[in-house]
C-alpha positions as CSV (number, residue, x, y, z in Angstrom):
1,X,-22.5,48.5,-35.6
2,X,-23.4,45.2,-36.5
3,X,-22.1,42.0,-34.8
4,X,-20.6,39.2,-35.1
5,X,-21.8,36.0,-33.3
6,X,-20.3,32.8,-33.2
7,X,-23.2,30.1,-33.1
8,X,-21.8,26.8,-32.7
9,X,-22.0,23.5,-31.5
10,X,-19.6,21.4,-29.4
11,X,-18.8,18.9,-26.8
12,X,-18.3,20.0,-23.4
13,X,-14.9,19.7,-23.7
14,X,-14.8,22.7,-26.4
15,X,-14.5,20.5,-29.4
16,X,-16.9,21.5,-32.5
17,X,-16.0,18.0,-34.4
18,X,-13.6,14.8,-34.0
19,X,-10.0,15.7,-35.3
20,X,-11.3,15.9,-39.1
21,X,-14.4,18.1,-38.0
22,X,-17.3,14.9,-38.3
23,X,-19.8,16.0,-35.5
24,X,-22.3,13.8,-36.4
25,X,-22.1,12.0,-32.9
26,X,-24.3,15.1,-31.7
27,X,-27.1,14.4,-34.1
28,X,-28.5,11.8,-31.6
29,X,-29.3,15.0,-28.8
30,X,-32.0,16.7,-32.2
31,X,-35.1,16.1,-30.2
32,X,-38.4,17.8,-30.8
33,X,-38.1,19.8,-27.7
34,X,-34.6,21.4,-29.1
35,X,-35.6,21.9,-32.9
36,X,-38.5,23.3,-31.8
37,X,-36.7,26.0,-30.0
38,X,-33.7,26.1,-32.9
39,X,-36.1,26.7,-35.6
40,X,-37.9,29.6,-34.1
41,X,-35.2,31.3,-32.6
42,X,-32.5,30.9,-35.5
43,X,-34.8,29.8,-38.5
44,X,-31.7,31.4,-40.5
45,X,-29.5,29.0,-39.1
46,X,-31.4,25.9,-41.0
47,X,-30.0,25.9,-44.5
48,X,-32.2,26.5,-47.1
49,X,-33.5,23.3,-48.4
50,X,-34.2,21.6,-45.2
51,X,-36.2,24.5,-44.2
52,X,-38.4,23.8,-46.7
53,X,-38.1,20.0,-45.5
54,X,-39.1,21.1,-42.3
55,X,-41.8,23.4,-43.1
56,X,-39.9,26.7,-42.1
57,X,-41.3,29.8,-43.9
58,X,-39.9,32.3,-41.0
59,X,-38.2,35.3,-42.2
60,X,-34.7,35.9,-41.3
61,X,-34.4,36.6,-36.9
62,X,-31.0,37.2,-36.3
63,X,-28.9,37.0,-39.0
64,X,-28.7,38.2,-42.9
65,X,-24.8,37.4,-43.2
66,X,-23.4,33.5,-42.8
67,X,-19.2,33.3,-43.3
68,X,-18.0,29.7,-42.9
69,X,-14.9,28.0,-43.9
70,X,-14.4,26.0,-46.6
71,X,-14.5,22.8,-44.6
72,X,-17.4,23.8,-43.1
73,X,-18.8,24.8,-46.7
74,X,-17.5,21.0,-47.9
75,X,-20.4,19.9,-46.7
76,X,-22.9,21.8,-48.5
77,X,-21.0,21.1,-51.6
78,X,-20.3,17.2,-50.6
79,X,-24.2,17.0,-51.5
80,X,-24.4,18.8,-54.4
81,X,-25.7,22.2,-52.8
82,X,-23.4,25.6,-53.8
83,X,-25.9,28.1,-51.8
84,X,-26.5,26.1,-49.1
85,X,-28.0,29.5,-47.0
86,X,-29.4,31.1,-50.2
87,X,-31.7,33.1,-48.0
88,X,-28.2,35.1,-46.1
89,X,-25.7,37.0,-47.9
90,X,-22.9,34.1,-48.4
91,X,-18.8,34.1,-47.6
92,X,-16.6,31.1,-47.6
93,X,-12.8,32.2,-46.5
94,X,-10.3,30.1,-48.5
95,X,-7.1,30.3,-49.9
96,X,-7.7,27.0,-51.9
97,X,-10.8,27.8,-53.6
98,X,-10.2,29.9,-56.1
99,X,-13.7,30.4,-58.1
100,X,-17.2,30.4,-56.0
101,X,-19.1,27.1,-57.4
102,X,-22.2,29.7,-56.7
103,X,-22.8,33.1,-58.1
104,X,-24.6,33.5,-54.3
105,X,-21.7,32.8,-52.8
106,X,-18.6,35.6,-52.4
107,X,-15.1,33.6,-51.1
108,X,-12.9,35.7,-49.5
109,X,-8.9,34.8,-50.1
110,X,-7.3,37.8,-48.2
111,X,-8.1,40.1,-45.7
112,X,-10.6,38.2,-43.4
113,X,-10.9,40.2,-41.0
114,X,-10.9,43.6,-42.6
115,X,-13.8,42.2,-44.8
116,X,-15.4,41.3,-41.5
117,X,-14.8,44.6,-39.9
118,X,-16.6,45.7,-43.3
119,X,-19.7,44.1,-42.8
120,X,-20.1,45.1,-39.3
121,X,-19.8,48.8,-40.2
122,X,-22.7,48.1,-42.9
123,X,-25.8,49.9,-41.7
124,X,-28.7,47.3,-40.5
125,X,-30.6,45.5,-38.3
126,X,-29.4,42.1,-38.5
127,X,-25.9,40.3,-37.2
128,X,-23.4,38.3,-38.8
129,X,-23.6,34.5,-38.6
130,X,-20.0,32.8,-37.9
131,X,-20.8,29.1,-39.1
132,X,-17.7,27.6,-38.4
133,X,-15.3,26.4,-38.8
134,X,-12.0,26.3,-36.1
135,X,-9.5,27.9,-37.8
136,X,-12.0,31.2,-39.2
137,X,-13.0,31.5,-35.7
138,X,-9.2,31.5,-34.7
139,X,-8.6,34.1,-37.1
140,X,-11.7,36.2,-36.0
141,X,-11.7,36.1,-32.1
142,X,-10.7,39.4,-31.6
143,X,-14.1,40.1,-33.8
144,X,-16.2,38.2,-32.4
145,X,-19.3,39.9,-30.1
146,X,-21.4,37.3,-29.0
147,X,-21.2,33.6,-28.8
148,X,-23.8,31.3,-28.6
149,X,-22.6,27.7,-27.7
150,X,-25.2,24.8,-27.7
151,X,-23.0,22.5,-25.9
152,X,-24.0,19.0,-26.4
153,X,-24.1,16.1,-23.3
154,X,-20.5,14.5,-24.8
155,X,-16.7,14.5,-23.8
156,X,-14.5,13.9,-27.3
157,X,-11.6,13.7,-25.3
158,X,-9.4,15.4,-28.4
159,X,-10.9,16.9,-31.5
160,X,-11.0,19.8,-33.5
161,X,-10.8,22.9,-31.2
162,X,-14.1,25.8,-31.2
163,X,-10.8,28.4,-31.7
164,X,-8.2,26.9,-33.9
165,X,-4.8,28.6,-34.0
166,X,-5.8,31.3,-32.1
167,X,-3.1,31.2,-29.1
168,X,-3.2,31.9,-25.8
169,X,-4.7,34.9,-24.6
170,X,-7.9,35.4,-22.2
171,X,-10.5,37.4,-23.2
172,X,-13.5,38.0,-21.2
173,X,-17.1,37.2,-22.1
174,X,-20.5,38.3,-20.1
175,X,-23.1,35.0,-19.8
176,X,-26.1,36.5,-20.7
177,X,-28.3,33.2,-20.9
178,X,-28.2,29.4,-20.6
179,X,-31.3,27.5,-22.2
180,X,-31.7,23.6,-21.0
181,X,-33.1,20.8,-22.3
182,X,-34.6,17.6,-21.6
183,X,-32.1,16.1,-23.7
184,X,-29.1,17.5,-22.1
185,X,-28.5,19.9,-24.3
186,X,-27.4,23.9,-22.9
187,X,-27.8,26.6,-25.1
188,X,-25.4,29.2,-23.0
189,X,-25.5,33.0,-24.8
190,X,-22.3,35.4,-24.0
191,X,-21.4,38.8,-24.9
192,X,-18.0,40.2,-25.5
193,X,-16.5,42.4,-22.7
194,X,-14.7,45.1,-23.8
């Protein structure tokens, strides 16, 4: 069974963006030290042009599968860029979209999580890649295996939420790592209890 990881950045106050989702106050924290260590552990995780920016030729680690929101997806398409992870198989959940600006990438309008469970029954050796955003993650909790938070030396005070919508109701998690850096920066790994 394949999993399903939730690889994220936030605040450590919990919050993956200010209230529209603009996290760009953590780009100051991208040292060499940190990329270094991104871009060998989750070179899949780099979308695909800036890995040829930044010279990465690694072949996929972790991950073949990336599903992202649409707001999350916005971003990609903001700059022009409709297969922004061409090297992963692509899903963007919305209900607004309605036809895939990319032939590479499959949108999924109903169902989410049944078309999750599907792809972690698909045989294989790699995970799936939950990109974001807060309300996917929300709606996928109860799917979710692993997380992997690289909390970022900032309090937001209010924002938007690493679990949108998703209620109260604890649910246990195993810390399996914590990676620091000079920059402040913890990279804390957990896996789901069940």
């Amino acid at each position: 069974m394949r999993k399903l990881t939730y690889y994220i950045a936030c605040s450590l106050d919990g919050f993956i963006g200010d209230p529209k989702g603009d996290a760009t106050s953590m780009y100051k924290f991208i040292d060499a030290e940190y990329l270094a260590f991104m871009n060998a552990e989750y070179p899949e995780t780099v979308p695909t042009q800036a890995r040829a920016q930044l010279g990465i030729d690694a072949p996929n680690k972790r991950f073949d599968t990336v599903i992202q929101g649409l707001n999350s997806y916005r971003l990609a398409l903001d700059e022009g860029v409709t297969s922004p992870y061409a090297h992963l198989r692509q899903y963007v959940a919305t209900r607004s979209l309605t036809q895939s600006p990319s032939p590479d990438v499959e949108l999924i309008a109903e169902d989410l999580v049944g078309r999750v469970r599907a792809l972690k029954a698909e045989d294989g050796d790699k995970d799936i890649w939950l990109c974001g955003g807060s309300q996917i993650a929300g709606e996928l909790v109860d799917e979710i295996d692993e997380l992997i938070i690289k909390s970022y030396p900032q309090l937001y005070g209010t924002g938007m939420p690493m679990f949108g919508g998703a209620g109260f109701e604890p649910r246990d998690f195993v810390l399996d790592g914590v990676r620091t850096f000079g920059n402040g920066v913890a990279v804390r790994t957990y896996t789901r209890k069940r």
